[in-house]
C-alpha positions in Angstrom: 7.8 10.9 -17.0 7.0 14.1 -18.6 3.9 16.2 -20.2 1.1 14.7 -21.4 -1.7 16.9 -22.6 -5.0 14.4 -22.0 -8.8 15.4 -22.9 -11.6 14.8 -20.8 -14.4 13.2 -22.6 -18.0 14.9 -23.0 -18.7 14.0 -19.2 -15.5 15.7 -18.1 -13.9 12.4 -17.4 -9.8 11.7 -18.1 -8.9 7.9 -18.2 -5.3 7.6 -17.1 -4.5 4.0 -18.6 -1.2 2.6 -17.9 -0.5 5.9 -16.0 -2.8 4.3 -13.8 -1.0 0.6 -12.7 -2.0 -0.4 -10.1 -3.5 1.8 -8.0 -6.8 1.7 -6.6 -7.9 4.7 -6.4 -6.2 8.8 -6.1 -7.0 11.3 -3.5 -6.9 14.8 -5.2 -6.0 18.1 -4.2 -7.2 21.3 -6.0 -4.4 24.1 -5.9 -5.2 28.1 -5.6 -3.9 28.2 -9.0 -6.1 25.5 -10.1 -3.6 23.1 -11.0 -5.0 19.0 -9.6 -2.8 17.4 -7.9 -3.5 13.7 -8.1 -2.0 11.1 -5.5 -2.3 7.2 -5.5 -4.2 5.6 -2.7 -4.0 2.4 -1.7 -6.7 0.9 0.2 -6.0 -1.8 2.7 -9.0 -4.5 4.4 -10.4 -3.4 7.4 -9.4 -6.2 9.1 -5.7 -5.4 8.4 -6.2 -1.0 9.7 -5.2 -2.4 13.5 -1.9 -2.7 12.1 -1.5 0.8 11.0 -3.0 2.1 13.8 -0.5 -0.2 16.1 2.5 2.3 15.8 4.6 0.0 17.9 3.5 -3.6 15.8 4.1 -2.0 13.2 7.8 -0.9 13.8 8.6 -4.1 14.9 7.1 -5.9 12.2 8.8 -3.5 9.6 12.2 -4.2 11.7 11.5 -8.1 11.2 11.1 -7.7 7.6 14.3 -5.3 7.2 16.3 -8.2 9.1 15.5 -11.2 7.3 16.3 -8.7 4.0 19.3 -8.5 5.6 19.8 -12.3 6.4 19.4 -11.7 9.8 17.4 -15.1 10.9 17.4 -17.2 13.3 15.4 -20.8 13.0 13.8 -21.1 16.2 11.6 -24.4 15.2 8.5 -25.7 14.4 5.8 -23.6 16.4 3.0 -26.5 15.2 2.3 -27.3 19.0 1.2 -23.8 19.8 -1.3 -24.3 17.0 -5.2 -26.1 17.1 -4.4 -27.9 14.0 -1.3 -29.9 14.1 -0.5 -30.7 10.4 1.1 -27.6 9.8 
């Protein structure tokens, strides 16, 4: 990290490059002083936003996931005869 002095082009676009990764897009927020402030944004599908807006799925799934980091599993079976196609 550090300063970076960047030039917009003739259309007053900045390309960010690498600085860039992986990030979709960046929401950004003007300050009194002027200053931008820019901050990644990560889109997700639509048909995933019920998760997010599922405050108590969501907890529970993040607690699965921080157990089985942990180690914490426990093999309850094969679930294949709760499914419509066996050859799971």
């Amino acid at each position: 990290m550090g300063l970076r002095i960047i030039r917009p082009d003739a259309k007053g676009r900045i390309t960010l490059g690498k600085l860039a990764g992986n990030v979709s897009s960046y929401t950004i927020t003007e300050m009194p002083d002027h200053r931008l402030i820019l901050e990644p944004y990560v889109e997700i599908p639509a048909r995933e936003k019920w998760l997010f807006d599922n405050k108590i799925t969501l907890a529970t799934i993040k607690k699965g996931l921080k157990q089985a980091a942990e180690g914490k599993l426990e093999n309850k079976g094969s679930f294949s005869e709760f499914t419509d196609n066996n050859s799971i």
